[in-house]
Each structure stands twice: as structure tokens, then as C-alpha cells.
Backbone as XML, in Angstrom:
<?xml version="1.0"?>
<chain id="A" units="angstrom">
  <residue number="1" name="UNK">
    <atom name="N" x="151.121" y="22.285" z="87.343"/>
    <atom name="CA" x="151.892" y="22.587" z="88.529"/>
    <atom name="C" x="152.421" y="24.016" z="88.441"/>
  </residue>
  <residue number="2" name="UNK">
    <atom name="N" x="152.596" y="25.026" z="89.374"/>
    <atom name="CA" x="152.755" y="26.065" z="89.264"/>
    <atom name="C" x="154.278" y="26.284" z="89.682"/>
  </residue>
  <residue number="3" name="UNK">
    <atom name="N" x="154.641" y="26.627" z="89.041"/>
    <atom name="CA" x="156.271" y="27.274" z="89.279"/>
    <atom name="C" x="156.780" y="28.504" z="89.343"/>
  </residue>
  <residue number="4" name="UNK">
    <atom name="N" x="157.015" y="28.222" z="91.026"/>
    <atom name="CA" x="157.759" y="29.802" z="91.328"/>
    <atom name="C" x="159.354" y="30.042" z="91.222"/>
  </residue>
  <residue number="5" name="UNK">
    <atom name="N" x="159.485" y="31.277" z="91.297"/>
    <atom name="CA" x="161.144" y="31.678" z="91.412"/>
    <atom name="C" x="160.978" y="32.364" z="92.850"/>
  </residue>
  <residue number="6" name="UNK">
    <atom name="N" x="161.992" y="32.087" z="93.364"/>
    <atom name="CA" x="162.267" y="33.105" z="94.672"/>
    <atom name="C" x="163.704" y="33.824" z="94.239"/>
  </residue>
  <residue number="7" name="UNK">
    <atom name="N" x="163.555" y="35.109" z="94.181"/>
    <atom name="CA" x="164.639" y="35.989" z="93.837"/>
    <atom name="C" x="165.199" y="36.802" z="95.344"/>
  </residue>
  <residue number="8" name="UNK">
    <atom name="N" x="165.845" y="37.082" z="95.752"/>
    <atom name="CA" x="166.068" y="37.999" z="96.127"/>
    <atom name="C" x="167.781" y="38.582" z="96.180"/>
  </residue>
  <residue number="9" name="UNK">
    <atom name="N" x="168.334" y="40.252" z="96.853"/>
    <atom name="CA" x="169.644" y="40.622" z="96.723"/>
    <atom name="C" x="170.367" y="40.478" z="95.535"/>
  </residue>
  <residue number="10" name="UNK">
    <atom name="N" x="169.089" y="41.261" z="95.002"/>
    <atom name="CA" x="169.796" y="41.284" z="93.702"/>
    <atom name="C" x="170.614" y="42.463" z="93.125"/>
  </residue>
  <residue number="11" name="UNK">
    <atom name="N" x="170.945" y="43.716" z="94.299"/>
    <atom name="CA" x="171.803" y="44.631" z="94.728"/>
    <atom name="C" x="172.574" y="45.157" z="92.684"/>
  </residue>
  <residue number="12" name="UNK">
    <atom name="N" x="171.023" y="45.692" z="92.093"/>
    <atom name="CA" x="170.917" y="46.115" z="90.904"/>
    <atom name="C" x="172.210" y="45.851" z="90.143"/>
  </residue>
  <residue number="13" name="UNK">
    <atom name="N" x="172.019" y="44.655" z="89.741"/>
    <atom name="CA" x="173.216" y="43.970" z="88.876"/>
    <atom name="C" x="172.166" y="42.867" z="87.601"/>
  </residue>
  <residue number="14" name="UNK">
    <atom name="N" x="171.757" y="43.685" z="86.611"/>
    <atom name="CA" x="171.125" y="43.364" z="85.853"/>
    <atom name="C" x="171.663" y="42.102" z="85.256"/>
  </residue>
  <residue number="15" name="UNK">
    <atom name="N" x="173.179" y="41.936" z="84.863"/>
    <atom name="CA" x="173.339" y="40.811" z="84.395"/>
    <atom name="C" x="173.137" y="39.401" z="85.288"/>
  </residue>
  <residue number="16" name="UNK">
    <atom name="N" x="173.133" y="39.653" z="86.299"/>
    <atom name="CA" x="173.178" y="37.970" z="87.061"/>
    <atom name="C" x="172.047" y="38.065" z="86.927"/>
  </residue>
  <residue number="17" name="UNK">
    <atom name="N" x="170.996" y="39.378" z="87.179"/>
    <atom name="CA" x="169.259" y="38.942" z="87.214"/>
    <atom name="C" x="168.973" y="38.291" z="86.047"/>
  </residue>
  <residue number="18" name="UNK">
    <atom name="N" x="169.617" y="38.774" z="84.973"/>
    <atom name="CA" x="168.896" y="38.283" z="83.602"/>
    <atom name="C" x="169.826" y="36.803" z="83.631"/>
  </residue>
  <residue number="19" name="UNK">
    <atom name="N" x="171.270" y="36.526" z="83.988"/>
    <atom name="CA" x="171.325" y="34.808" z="84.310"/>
    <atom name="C" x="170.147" y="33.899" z="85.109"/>
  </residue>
  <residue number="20" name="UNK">
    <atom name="N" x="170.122" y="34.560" z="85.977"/>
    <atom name="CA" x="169.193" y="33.875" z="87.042"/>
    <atom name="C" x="167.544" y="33.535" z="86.526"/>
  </residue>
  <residue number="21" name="UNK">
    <atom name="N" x="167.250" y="34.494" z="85.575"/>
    <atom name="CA" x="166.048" y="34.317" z="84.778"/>
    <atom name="C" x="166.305" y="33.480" z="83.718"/>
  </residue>
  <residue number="22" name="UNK">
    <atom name="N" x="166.530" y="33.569" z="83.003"/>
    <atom name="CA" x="167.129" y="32.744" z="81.878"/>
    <atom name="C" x="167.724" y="30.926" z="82.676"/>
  </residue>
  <residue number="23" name="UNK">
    <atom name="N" x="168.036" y="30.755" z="83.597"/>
    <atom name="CA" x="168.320" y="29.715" z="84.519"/>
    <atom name="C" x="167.150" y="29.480" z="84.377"/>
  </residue>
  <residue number="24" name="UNK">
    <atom name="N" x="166.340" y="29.711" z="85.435"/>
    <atom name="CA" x="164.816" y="29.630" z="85.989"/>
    <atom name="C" x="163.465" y="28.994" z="84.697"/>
  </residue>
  <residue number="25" name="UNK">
    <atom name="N" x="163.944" y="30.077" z="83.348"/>
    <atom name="CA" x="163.128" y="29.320" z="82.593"/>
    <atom name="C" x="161.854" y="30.248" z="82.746"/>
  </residue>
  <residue number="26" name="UNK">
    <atom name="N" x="160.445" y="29.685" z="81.993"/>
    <atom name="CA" x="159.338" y="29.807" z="82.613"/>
    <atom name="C" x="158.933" y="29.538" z="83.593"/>
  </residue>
  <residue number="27" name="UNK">
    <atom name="N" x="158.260" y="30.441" z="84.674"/>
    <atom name="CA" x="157.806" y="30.910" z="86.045"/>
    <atom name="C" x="156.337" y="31.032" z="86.145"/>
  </residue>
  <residue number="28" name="UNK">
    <atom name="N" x="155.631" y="30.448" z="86.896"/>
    <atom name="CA" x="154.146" y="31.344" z="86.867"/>
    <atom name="C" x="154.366" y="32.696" z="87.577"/>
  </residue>
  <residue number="29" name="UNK">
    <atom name="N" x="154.898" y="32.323" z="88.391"/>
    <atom name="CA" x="155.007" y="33.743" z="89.429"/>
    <atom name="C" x="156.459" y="33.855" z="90.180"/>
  </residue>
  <residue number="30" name="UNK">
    <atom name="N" x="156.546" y="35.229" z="90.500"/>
    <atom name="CA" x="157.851" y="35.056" z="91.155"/>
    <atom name="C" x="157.466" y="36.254" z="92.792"/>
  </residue>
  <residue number="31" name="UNK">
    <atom name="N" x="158.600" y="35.494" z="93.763"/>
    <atom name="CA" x="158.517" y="36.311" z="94.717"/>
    <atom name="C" x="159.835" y="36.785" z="94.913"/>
  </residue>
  <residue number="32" name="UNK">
    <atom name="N" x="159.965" y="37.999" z="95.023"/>
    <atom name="CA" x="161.045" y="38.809" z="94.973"/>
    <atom name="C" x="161.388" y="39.292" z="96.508"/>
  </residue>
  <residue number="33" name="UNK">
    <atom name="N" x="162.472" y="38.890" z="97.358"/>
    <atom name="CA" x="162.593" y="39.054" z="98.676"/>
    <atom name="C" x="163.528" y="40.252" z="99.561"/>
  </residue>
  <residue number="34" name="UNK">
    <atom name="N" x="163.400" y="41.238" z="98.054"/>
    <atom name="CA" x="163.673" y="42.705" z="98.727"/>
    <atom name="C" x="165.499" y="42.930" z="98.127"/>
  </residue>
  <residue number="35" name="UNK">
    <atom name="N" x="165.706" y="44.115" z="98.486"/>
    <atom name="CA" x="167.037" y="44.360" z="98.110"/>
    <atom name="C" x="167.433" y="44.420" z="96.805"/>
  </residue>
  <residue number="36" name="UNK">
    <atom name="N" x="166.497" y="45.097" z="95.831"/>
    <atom name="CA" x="166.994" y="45.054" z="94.103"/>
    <atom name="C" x="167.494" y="46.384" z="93.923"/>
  </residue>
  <residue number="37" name="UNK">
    <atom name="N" x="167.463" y="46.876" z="95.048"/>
    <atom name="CA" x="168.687" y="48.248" z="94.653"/>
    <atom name="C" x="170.359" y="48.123" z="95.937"/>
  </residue>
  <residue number="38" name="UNK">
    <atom name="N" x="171.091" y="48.933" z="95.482"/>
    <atom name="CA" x="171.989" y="48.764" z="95.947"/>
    <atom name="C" x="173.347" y="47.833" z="95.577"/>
  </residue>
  <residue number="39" name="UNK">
    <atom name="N" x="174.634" y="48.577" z="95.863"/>
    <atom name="CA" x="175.971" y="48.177" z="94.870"/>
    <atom name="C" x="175.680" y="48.297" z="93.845"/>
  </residue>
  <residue number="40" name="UNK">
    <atom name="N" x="175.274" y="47.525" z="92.923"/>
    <atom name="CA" x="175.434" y="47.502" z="91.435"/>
    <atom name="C" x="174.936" y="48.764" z="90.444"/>
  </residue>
  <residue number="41" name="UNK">
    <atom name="N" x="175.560" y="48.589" z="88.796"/>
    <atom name="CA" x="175.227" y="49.681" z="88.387"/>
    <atom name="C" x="173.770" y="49.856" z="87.471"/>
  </residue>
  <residue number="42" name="UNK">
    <atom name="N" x="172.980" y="48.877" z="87.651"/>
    <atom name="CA" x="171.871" y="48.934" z="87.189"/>
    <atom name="C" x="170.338" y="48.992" z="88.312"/>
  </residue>
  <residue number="43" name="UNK">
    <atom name="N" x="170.085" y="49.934" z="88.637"/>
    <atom name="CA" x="169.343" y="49.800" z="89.470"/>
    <atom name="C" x="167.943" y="49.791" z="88.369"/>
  </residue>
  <residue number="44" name="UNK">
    <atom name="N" x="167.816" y="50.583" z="87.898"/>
    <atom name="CA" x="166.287" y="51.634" z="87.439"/>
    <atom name="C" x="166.294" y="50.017" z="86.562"/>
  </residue>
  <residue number="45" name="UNK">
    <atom name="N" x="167.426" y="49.081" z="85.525"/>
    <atom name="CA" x="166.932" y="48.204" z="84.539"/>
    <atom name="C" x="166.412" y="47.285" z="85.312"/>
  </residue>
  <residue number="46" name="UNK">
    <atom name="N" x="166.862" y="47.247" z="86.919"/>
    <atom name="CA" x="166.455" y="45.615" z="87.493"/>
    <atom name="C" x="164.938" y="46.199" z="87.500"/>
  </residue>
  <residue number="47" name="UNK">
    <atom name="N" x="164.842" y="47.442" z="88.318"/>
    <atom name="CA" x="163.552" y="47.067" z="88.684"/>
    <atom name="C" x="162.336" y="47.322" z="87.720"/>
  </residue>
  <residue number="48" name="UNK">
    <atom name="N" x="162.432" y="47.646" z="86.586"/>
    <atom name="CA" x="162.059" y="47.402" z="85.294"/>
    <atom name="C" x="161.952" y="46.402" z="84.735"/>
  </residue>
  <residue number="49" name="UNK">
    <atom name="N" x="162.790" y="45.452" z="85.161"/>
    <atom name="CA" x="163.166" y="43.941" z="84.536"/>
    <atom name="C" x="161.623" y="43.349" z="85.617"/>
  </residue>
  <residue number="50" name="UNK">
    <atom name="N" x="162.146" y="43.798" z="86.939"/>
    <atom name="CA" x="161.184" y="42.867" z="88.114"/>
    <atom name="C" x="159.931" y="43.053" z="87.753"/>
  </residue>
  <residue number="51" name="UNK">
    <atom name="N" x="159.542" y="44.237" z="87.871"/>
    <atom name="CA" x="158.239" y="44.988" z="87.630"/>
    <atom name="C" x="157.608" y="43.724" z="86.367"/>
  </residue>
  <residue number="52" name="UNK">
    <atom name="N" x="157.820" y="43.652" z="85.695"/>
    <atom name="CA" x="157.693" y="42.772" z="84.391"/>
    <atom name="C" x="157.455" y="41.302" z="84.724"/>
  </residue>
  <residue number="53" name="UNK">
    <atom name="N" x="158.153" y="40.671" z="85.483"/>
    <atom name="CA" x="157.671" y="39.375" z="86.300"/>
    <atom name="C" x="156.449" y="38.911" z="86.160"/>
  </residue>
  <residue number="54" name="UNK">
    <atom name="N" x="155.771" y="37.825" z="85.967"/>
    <atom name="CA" x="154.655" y="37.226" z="85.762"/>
    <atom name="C" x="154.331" y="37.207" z="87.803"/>
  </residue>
  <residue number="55" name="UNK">
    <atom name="N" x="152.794" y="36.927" z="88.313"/>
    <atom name="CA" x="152.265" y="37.320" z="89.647"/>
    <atom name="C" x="153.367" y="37.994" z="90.765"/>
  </residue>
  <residue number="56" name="UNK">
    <atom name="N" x="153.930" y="38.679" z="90.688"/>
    <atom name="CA" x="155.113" y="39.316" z="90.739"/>
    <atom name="C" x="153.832" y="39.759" z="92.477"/>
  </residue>
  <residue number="57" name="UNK">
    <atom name="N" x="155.183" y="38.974" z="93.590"/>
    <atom name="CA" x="154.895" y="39.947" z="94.902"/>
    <atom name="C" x="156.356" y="40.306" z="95.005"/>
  </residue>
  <residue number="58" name="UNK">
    <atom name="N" x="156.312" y="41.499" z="96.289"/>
    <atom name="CA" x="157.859" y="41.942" z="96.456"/>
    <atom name="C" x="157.952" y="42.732" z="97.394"/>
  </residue>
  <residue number="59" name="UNK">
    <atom name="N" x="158.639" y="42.656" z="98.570"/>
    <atom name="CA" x="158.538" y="43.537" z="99.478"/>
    <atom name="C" x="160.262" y="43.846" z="99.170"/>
  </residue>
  <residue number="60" name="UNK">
    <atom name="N" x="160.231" y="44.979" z="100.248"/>
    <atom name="CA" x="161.199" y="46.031" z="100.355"/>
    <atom name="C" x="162.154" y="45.310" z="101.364"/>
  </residue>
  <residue number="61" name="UNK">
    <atom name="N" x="163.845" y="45.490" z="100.724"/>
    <atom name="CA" x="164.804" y="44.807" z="101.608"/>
    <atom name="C" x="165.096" y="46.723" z="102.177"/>
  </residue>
  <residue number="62" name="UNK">
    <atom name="N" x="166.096" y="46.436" z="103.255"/>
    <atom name="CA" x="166.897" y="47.431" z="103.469"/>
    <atom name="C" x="167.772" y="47.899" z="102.422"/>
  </residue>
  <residue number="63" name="UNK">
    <atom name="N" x="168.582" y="47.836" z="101.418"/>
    <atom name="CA" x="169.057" y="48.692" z="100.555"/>
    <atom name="C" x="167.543" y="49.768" z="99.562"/>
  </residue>
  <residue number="64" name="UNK">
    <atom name="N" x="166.619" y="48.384" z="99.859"/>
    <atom name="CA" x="165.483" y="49.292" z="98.818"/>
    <atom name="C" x="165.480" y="50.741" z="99.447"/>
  </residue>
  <residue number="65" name="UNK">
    <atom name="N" x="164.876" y="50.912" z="100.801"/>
    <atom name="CA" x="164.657" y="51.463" z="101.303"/>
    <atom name="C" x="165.523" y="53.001" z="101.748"/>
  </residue>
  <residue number="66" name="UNK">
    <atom name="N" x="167.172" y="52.303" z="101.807"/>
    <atom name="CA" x="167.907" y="53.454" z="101.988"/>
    <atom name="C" x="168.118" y="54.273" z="100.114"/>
  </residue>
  <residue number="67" name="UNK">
    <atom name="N" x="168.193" y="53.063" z="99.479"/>
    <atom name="CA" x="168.358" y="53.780" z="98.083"/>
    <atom name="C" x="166.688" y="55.361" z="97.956"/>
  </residue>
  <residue number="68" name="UNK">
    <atom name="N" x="165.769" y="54.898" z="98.750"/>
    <atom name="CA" x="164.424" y="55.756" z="98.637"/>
    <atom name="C" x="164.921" y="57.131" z="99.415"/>
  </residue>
  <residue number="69" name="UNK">
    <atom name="N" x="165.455" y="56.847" z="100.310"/>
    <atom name="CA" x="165.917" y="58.060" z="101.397"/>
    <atom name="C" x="165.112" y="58.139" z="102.484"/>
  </residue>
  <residue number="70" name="UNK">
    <atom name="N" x="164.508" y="56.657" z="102.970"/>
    <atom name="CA" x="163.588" y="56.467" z="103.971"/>
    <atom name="C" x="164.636" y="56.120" z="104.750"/>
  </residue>
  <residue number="71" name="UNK">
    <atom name="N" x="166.098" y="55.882" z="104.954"/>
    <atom name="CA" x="166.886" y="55.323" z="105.769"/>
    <atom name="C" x="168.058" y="56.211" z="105.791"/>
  </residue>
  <residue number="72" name="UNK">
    <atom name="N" x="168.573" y="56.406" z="107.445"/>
    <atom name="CA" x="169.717" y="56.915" z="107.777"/>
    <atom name="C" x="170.701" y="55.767" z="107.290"/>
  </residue>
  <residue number="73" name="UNK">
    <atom name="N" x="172.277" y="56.211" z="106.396"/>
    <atom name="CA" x="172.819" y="54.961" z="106.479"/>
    <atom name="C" x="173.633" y="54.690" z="106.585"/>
  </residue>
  <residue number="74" name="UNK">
    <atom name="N" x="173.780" y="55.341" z="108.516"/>
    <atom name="CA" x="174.881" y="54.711" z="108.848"/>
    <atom name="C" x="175.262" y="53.130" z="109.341"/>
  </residue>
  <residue number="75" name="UNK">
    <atom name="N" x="174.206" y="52.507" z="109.568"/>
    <atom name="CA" x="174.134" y="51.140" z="109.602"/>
    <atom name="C" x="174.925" y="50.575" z="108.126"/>
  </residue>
  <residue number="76" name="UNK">
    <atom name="N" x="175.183" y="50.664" z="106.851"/>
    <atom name="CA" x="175.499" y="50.566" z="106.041"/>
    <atom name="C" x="177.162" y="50.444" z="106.254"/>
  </residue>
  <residue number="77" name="UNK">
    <atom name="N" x="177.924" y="49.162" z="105.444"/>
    <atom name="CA" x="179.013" y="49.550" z="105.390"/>
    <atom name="C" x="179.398" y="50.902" z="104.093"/>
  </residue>
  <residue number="78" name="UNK">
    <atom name="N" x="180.942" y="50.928" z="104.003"/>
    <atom name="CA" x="181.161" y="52.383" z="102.836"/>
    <atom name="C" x="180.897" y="52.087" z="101.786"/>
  </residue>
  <residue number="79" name="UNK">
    <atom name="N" x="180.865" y="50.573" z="101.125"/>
    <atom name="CA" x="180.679" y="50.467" z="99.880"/>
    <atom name="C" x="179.239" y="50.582" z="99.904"/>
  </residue>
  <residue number="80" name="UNK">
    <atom name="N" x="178.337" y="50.213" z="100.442"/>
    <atom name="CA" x="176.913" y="50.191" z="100.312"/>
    <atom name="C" x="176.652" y="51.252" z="100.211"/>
  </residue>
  <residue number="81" name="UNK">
    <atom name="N" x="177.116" y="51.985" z="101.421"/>
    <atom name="CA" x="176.474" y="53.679" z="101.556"/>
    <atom name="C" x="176.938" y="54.464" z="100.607"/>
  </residue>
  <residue number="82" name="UNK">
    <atom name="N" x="177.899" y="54.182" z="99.666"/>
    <atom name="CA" x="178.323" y="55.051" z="98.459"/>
    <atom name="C" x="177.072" y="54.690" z="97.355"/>
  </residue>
  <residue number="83" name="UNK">
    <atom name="N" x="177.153" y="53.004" z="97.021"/>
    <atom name="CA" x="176.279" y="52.682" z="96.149"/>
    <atom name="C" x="174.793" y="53.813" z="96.486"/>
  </residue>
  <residue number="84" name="UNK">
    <atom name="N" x="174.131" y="53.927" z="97.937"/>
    <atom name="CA" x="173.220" y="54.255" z="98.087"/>
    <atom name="C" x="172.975" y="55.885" z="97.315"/>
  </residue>
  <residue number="85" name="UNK">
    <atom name="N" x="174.281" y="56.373" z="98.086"/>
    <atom name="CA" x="173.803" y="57.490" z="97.788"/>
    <atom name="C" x="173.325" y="58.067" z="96.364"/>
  </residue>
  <residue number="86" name="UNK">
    <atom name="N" x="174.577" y="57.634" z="95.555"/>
    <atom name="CA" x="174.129" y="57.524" z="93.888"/>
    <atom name="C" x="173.057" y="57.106" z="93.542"/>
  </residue>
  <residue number="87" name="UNK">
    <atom name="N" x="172.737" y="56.097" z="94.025"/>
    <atom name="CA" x="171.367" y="55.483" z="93.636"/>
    <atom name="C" x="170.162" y="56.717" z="93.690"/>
  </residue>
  <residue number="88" name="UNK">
    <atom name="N" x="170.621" y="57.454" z="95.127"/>
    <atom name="CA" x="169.521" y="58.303" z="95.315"/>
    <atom name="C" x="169.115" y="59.160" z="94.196"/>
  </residue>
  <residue number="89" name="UNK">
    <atom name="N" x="170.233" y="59.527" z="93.829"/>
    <atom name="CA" x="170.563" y="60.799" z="92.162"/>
    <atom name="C" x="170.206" y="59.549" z="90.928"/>
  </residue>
  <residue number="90" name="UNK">
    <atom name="N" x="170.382" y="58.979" z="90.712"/>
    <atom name="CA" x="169.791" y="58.440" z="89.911"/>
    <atom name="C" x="169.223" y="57.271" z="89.419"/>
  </residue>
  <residue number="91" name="UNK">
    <atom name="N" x="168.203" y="57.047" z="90.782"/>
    <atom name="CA" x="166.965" y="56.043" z="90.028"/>
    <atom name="C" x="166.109" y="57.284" z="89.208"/>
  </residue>
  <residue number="92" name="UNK">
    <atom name="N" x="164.723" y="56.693" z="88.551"/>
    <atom name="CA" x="164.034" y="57.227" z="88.177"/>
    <atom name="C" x="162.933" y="57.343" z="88.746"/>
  </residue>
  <residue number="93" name="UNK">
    <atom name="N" x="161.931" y="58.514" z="88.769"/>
    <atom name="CA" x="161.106" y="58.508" z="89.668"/>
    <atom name="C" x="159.894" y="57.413" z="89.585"/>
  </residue>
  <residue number="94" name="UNK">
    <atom name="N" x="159.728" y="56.711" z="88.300"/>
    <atom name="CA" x="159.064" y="55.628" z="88.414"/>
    <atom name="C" x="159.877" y="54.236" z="89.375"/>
  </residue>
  <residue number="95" name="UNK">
    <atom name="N" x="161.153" y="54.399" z="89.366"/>
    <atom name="CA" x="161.970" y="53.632" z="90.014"/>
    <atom name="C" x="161.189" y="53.443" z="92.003"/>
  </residue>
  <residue number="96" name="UNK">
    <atom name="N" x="161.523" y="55.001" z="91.441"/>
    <atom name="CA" x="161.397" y="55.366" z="93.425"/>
    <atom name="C" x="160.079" y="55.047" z="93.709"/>
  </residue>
  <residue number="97" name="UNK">
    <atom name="N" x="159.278" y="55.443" z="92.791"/>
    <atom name="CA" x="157.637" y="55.051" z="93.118"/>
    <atom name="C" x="157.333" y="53.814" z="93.259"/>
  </residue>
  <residue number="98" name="UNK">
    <atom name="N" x="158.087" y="52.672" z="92.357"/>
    <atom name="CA" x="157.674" y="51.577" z="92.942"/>
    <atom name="C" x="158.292" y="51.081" z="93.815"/>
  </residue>
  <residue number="99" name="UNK">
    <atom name="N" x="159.666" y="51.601" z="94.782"/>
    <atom name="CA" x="160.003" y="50.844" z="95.454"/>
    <atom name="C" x="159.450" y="51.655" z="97.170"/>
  </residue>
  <residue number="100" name="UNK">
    <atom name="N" x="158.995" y="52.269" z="96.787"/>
    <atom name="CA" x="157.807" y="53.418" z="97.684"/>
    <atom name="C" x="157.160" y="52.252" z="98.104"/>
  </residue>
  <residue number="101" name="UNK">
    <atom name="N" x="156.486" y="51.421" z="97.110"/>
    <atom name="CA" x="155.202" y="50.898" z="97.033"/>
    <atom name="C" x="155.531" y="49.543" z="97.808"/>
  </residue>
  <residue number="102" name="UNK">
    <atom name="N" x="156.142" y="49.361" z="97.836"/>
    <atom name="CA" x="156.994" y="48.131" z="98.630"/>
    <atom name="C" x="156.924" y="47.642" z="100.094"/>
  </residue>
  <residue number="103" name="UNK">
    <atom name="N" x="156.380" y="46.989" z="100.750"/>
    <atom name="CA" x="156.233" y="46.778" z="102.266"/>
    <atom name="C" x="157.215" y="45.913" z="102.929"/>
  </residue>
  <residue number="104" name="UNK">
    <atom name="N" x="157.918" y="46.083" z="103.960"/>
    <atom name="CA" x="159.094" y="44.920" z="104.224"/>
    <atom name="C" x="158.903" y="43.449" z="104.892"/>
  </residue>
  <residue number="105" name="UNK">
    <atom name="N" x="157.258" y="43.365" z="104.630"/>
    <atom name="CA" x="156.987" y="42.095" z="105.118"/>
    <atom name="C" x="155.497" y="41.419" z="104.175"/>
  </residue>
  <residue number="106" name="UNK">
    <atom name="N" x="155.324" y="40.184" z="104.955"/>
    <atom name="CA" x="154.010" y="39.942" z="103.943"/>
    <atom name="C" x="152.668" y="40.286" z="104.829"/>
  </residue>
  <residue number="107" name="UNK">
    <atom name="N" x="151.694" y="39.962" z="104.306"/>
    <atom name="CA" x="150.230" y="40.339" z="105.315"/>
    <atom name="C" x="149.649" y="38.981" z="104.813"/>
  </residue>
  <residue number="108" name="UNK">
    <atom name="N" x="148.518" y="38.739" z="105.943"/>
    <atom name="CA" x="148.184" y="37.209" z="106.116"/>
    <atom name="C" x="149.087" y="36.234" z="106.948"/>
  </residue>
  <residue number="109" name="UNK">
    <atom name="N" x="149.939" y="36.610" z="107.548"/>
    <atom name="CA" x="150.323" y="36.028" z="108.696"/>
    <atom name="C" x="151.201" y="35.270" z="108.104"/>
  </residue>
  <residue number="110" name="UNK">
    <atom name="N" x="151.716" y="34.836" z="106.472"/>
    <atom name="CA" x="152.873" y="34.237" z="106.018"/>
    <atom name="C" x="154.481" y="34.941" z="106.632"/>
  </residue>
  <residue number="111" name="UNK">
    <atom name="N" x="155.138" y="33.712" z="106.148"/>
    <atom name="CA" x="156.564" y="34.210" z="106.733"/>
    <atom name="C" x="157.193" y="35.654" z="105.906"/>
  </residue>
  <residue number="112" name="UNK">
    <atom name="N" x="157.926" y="36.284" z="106.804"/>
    <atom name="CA" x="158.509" y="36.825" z="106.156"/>
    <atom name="C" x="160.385" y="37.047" z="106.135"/>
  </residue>
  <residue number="113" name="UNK">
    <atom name="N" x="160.803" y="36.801" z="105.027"/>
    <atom name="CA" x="162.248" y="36.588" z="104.979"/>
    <atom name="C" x="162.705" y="37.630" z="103.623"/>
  </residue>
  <residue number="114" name="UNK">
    <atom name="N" x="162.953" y="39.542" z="104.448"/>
    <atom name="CA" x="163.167" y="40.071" z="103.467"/>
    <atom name="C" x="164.579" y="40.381" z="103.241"/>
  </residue>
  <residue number="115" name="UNK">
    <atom name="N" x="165.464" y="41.225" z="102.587"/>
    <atom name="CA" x="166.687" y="41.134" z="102.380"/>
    <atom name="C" x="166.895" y="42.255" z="104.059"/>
  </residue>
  <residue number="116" name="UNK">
    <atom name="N" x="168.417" y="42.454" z="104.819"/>
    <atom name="CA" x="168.402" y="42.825" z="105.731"/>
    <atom name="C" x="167.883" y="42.050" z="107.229"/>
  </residue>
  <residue number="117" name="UNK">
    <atom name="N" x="167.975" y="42.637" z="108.146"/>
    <atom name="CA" x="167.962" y="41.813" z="109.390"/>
    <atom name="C" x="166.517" y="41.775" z="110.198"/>
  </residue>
  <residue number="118" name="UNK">
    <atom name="N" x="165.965" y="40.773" z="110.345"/>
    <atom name="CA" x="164.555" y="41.122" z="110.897"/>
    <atom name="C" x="164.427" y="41.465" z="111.955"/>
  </residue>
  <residue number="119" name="UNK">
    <atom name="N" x="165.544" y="41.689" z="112.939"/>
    <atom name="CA" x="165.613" y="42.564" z="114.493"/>
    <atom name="C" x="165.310" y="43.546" z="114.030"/>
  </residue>
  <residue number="120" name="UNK">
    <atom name="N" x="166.215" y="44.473" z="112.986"/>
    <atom name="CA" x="166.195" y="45.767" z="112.803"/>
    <atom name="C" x="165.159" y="45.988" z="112.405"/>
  </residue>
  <residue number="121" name="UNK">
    <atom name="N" x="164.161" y="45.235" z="111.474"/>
    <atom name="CA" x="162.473" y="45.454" z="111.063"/>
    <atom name="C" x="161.755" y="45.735" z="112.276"/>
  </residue>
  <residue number="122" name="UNK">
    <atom name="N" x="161.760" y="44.530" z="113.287"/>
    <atom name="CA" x="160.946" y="44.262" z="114.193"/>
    <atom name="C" x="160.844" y="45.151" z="115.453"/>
  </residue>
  <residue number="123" name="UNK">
    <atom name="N" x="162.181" y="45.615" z="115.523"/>
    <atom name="CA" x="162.348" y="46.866" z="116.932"/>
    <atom name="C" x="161.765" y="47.829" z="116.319"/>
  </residue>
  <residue number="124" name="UNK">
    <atom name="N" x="162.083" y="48.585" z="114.916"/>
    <atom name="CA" x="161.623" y="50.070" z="114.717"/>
    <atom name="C" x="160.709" y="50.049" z="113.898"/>
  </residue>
  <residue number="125" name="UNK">
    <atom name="N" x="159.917" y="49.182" z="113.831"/>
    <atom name="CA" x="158.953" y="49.271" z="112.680"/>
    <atom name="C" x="159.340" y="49.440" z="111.258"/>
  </residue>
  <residue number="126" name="UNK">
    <atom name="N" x="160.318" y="49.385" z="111.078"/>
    <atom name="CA" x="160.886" y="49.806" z="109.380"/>
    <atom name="C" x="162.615" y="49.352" z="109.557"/>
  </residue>
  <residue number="127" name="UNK">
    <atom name="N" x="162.964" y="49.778" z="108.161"/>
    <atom name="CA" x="164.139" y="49.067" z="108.107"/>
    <atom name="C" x="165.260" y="50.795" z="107.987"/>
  </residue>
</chain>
């Protein structure tokens, strides 16, 4: 039987990720539902931690995205948009590259439920 994890908003706070893994156990695969940057002070370890995941899919929440500098953010409340901006100065550029790599939905016509609001996906094409 195959066993998944569904992760998501994990707003780079390495310790609950590594509770939440350690909970979970062995996984075949995990789907990660966006938002592993933002607030917290571990961004670059989560997504280092994620990256590492056994069949690991993962699309891009809205914090991913503003932490990249693909997002204006004033939609953001102040604590977010502070977290963001730092984030910007220091993820790492392997950080940024994979969350580059990131799409905010799935392909194949599955659902998609990423971190952030799916109006705001669906009107502008992006988050």
C-alpha cells in the first residue's frame, strides 16, 4: 500500500516540518501544497529538508512566490511582508532556483489546492 504525506504552509519553520515528518513516519511519496517559505526563520533548511522527500511533487503557494520576487506584496499582511522581504536577502540561490521551478497548480486535470487563494491564481494567471 502506498503511503502519502500531504504537507503543506509550512511558512519555513524547520522544527514543526521535522515534527510533522517524524509523526508521518515512512512515506512513499509526499505532496507538498506550496507555501514552504515565509514567516519563519528557516527557509533555505525547509526547502532542503523538502527537496529530499521520497516522489516528492510540489507546487508553489503564494509566500513561495513573493519570497522569489515574482510578487508585489502588498496583498501581504506586515508580518508576512517583513518575513518576505528577508527571505528575499537570504535564501540561497539553489533555494530560489527551486522554488523558480515550482508551478501553482497541477497538470492532468487533478485538483489543485495550493497554499494562498485560488481567485487570486485564477484571475491573474499567477499568484
Amino acid at each position: 500500500m502506498t503511503k502519502v504525506l500531504v504537507i503543506s504552509d509550512v511558512h519555513a519553520n524547520i522544527t514543526a516540518l521535522e515534527a510533522v515528518l517524524a509523526d508521518a513516519g515512512k512515506v512513499n511519496e509526499v505532496w507538498c501544497l506550496g507555501d514552504i517559505a515565509g514567516y519563519g526563520p528557516d527557509p533555505n533548511e525547509c526547502i532542503e529538508r523538502i527537496q529530499a522527500l521520497p516522489k516528492l511533487t510540489c507546487m508553489m503557494g503564494n509566500h513561495d512566490y513573493g519570497a522569489i520576487g515574482n510578487s508585489a506584496l502588498e496583498t501581504f499582511n506586515v508580518d508576512a511582508k517583513r518575513a518576505l522581504l528577508w527571505q528575499r536577502d537570504i535564501l540561497s540561490d539553489a533555494s530560489k532556483k527551486f522554488l523558480q521551478t515550482l508551478k501553482p497548480g497541477t497538470e492532468g486535470g487533478g485538483e489543485c489546492h495550493p497554499g494562498g487563494t485560488a481567485a487570486r491564481v485564477t484571475r491573474s494567471g499567477n499568484m
